[in-house]
matplotlib code that plots the C-alpha trace (Angstrom):
import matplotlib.pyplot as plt

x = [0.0, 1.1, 0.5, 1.5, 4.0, 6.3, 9.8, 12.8, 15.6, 18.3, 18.4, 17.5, 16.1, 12.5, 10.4, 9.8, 6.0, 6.7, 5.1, 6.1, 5.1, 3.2, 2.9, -0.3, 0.6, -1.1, -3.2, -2.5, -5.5, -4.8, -5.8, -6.7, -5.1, -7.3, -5.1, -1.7, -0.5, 3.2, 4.7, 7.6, 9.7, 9.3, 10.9, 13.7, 14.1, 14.2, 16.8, 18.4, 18.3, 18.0, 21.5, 19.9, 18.2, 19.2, 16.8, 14.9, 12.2, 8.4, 8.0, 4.6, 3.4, -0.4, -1.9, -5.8, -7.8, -10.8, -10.8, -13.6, -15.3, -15.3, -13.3, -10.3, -6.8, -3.9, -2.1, 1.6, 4.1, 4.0, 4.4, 5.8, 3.4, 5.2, 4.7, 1.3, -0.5, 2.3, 3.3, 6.3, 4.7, 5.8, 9.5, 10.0, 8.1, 9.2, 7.2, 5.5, 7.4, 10.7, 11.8, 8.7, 6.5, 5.1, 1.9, 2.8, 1.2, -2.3, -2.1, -0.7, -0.4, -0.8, -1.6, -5.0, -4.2, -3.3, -6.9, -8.8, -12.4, -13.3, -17.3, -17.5, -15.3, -13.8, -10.5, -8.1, -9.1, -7.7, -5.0, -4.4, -4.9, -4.3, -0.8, 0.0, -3.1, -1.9, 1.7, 1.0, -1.4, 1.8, 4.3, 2.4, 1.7, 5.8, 6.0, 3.9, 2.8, 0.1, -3.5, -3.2, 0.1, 2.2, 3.8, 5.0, 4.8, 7.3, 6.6, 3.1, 1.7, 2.8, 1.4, 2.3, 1.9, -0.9, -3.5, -0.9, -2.2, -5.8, -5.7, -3.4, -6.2, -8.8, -7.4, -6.8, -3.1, -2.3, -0.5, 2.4, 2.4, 5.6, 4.8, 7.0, 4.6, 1.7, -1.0, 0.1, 0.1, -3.7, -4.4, -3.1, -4.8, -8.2, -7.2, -6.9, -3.3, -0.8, 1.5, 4.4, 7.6, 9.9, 11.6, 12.0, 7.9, 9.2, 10.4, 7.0, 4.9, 6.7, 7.9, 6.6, 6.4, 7.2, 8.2, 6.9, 10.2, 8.9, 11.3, 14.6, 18.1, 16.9, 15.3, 16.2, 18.6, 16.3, 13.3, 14.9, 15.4, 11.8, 11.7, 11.3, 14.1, 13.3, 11.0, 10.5, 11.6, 9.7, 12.0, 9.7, 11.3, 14.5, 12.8, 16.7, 17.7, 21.3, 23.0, 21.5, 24.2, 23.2, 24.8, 24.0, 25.1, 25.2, 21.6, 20.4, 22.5, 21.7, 18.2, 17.9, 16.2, 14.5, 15.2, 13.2, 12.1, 9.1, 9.6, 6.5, 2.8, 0.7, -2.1, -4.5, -3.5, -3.8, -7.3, -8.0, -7.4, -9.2, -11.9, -11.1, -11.1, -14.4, -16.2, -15.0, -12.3, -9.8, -10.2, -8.1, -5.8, -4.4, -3.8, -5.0, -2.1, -2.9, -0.7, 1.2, 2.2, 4.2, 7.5, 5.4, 3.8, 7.7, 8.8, 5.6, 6.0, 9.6, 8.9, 6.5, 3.9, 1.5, -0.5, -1.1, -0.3, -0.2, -1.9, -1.5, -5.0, -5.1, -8.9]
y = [0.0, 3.4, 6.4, 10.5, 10.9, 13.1, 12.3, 13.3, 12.8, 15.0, 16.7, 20.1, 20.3, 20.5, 17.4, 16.1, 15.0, 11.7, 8.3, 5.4, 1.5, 0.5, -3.2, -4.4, -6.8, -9.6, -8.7, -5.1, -2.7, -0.4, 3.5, 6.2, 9.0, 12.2, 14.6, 14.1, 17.0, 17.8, 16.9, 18.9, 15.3, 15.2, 18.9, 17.4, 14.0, 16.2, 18.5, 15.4, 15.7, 11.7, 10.4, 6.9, 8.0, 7.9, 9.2, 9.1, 9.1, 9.4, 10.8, 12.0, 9.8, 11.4, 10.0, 10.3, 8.7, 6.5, 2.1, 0.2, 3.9, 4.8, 7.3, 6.2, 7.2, 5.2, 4.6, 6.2, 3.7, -0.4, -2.1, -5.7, -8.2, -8.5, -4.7, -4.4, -3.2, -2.8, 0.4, 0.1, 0.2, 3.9, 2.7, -0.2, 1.0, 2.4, 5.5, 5.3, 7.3, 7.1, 3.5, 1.9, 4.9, 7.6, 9.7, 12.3, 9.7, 9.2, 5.5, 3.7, -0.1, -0.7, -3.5, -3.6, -3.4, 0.4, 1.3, 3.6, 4.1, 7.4, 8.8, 11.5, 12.9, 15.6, 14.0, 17.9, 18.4, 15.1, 15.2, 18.8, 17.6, 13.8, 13.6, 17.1, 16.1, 12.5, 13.5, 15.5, 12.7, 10.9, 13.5, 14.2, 10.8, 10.7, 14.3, 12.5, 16.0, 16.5, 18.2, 21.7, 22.2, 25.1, 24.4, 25.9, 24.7, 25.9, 26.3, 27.0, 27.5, 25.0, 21.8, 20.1, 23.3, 24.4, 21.4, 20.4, 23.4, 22.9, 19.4, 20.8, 23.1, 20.8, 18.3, 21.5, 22.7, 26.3, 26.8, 29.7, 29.5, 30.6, 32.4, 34.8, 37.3, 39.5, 38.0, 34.2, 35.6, 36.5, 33.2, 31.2, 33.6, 33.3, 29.1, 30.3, 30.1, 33.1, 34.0, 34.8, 36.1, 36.0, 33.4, 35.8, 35.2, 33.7, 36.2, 37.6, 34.9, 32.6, 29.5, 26.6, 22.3, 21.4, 22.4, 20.7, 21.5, 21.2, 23.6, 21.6, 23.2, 26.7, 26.9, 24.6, 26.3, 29.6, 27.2, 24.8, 28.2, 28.3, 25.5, 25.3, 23.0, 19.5, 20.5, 18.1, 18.9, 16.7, 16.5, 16.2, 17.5, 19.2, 21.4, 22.5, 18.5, 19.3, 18.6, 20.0, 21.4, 22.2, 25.1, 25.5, 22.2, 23.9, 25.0, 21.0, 19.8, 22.2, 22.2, 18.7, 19.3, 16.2, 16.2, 13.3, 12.5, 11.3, 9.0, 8.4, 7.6, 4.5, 3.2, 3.8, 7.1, 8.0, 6.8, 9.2, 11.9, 11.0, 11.3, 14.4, 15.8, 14.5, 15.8, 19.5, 19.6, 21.2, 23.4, 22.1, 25.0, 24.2, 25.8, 23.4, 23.5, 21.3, 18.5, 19.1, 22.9, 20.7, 22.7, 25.7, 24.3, 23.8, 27.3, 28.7, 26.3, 27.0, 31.2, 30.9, 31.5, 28.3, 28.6, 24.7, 22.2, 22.1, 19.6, 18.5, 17.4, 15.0, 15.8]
z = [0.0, -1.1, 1.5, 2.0, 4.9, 6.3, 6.0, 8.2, 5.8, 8.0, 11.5, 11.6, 8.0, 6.7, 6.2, 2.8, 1.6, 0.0, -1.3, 1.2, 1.4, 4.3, 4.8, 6.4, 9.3, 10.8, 13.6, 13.7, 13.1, 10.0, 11.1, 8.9, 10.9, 10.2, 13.1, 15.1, 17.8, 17.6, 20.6, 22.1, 21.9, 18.2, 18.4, 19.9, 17.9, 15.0, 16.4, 16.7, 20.5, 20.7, 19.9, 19.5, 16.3, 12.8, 9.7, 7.8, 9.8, 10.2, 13.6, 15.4, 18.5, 19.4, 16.7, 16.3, 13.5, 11.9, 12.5, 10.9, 10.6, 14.1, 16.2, 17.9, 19.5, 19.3, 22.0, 21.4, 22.0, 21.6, 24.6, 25.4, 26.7, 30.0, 30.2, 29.7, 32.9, 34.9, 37.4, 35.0, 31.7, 30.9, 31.5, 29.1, 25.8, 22.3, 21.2, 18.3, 15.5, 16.4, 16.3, 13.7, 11.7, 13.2, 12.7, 10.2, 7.3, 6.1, 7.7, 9.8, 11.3, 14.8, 17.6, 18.0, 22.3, 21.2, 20.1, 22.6, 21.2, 21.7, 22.2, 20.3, 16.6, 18.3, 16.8, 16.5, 20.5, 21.7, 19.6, 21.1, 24.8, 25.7, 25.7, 28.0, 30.4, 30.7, 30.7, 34.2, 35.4, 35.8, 36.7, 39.3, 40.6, 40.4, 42.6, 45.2, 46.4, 48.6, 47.5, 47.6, 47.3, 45.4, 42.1, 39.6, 35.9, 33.5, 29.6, 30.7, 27.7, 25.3, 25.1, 28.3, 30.1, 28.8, 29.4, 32.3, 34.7, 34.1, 35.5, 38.1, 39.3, 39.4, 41.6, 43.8, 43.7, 43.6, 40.1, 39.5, 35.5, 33.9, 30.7, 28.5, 26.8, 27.9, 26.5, 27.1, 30.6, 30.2, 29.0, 32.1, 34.4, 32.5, 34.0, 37.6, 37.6, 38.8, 35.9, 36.9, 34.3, 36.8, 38.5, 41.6, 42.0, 45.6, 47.2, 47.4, 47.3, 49.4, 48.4, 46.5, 47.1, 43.7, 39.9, 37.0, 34.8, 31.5, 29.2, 31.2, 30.7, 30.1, 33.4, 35.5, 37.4, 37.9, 38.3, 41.3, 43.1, 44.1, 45.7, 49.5, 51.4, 50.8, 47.8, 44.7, 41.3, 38.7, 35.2, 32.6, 29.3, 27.8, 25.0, 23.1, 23.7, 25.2, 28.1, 31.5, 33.6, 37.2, 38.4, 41.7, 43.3, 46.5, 46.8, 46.3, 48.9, 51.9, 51.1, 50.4, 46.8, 45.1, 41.6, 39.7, 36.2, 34.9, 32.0, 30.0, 31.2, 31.2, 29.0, 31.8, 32.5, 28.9, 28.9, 32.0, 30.0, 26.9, 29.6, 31.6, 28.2, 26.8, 30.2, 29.2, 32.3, 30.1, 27.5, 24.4, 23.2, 19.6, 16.0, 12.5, 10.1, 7.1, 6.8, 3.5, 5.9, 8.4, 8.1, 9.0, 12.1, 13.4, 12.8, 14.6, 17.3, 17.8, 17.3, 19.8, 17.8, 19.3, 22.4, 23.3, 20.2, 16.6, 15.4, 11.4, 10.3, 7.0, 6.2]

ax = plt.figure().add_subplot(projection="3d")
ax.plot(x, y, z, "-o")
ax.set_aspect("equal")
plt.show()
């Protein structure tokens, strides 16, 4: 079978629109994709931020489509049979797109265990949404942090960030937003969050119990500083895919400073935000780039010209 995808041919350079084979395999479900979000780690795999990959590739992971005519997500990453179900699922999968094909296609071939019905065609919001809402479900669960807590959430309004503090404020924390631009600090208000622009937020407002470090290099440092002693730092991306260099060893050790990451989450976690999302809990924040425009959804996203995801749609 002949389809459209997207193809990483070098690091760092646009994608070419090209005519691959795609073998249909026994016992794998065969998905029309109709809209896939770009994830921040895509930005990063195509920086060539993952030294373990080598192109060409296909890459996109939150992959939304049609099977058998109904609605359906597909879970991002294959997962061994020993895996499956486990507290340790997130830690012992490959994501979708990076070492098989990814989402930026018209089709693709997956295990039939990666289907997640969904009840209703709202296929751009989940695409938008699932993976930054189920992507804190887990951090969080990681940060172990008591209800009501302070945090602060960096990159708030990209993806993660974005969906990440509305499900933050729901189950009741008080959320410091980091943004970088008036009206992005609007936005995060209009959640119930506190934008903040500085780092130095702490000195007046005390502070906090845990960071959701998001961005990763460019802020941990500044980030980690508002943490109270024995506060947790949850590591849960590295937007510019270089080495993090911590430059205030110091500051961890006297005040006993937590730094964790959170690897990936688990079926069941995604499936809890399919549903948080389908009840209206979070508002899905995204911009529709047609999927032959892909090289221009990665130079708004990385101008900062996207509030939440891009999301290619194939209609």
């Amino acid at each position: 079978m002949r389809i459209k995808a997207a193809v990483l041919r070098e690091f760092n350079k646009p994608f070419s629109i090209e005519y691959i084979d795609l073998e249909e395999k026994e016992g794998e479900a065969m998905v029309d994709i109709k809209a896939v979000g770009v994830c921040g780690r895509d930005l990063v795999a195509w920086k060539g931020g993952f030294r373990n990959l080598k192109t060409p590739l296909i890459l996109g992971h939150e992959i939304f489509g049609l099977y058998k005519g109904g609605p359906v997500a597909v879970f991002p990453a294959r997962v061994s049979n020993s895996c499956k179900g486990s507290h340790s699922e997130g830690l012992c999968y490959s994501i979708i797109g990076e070492e098989t094909q990814g989402g930026y296609a018209e089709k693709i071939s997956v295990p039939t265990w990666n289907l997640i019905p969904l009840s209703d065609p709202g296929l751009e919001k989940y695409a938008a949404a699932t993976c930054g809402v189920a992507t804190i479900i887990h951090a969080l669960k990681v940060a172990g942090l008591d209800k009501g807590s302070k945090v602060l959430v960096t990159g708030a309004s990209g993806g993660v960030g974005i969906h990440g503090i509305q499900y933050l404020i729901d189950k009741g924390y008080q959320v410091y937003a980091h943004v970088r631009s008036d009206e992005k600090e609007e936005i995060v208000k209009g959640l119930g969050a506190y934008p903040v622009r500085s780092f130095e937020f702490y000195k007046s407002e005390g502070k906090v119990d845990g960071v959701f470090e998001i961005v990763g290099g460019i802020t941990i440092n500044d980030s980690m500083l508002s943490l109270r002693r024995g506060g947790r730092l949850v590591l849960i991306g590295n937007i510019n895919g270089k080495d993090i260099i911590l430059s205030r060893p110091a500051f961890i050790v006297m005040n006993e400073i937590n730094i964790t990451g959170s690897a990936a989450y688990t079926r069941e976690e995604y499936e809890e935000a399919i549903r948080i999302i389908s009840m209206g809990k979070v508002r899905p924040f995204y911009k529709v780039y047609k999927f032959e425009d892909i090289n221009q959804a990665y130079y708004d996203i990385m101008h900062g010209k996207v509030v939440g995801r891009a999301v290619l749609s194939m209609s």
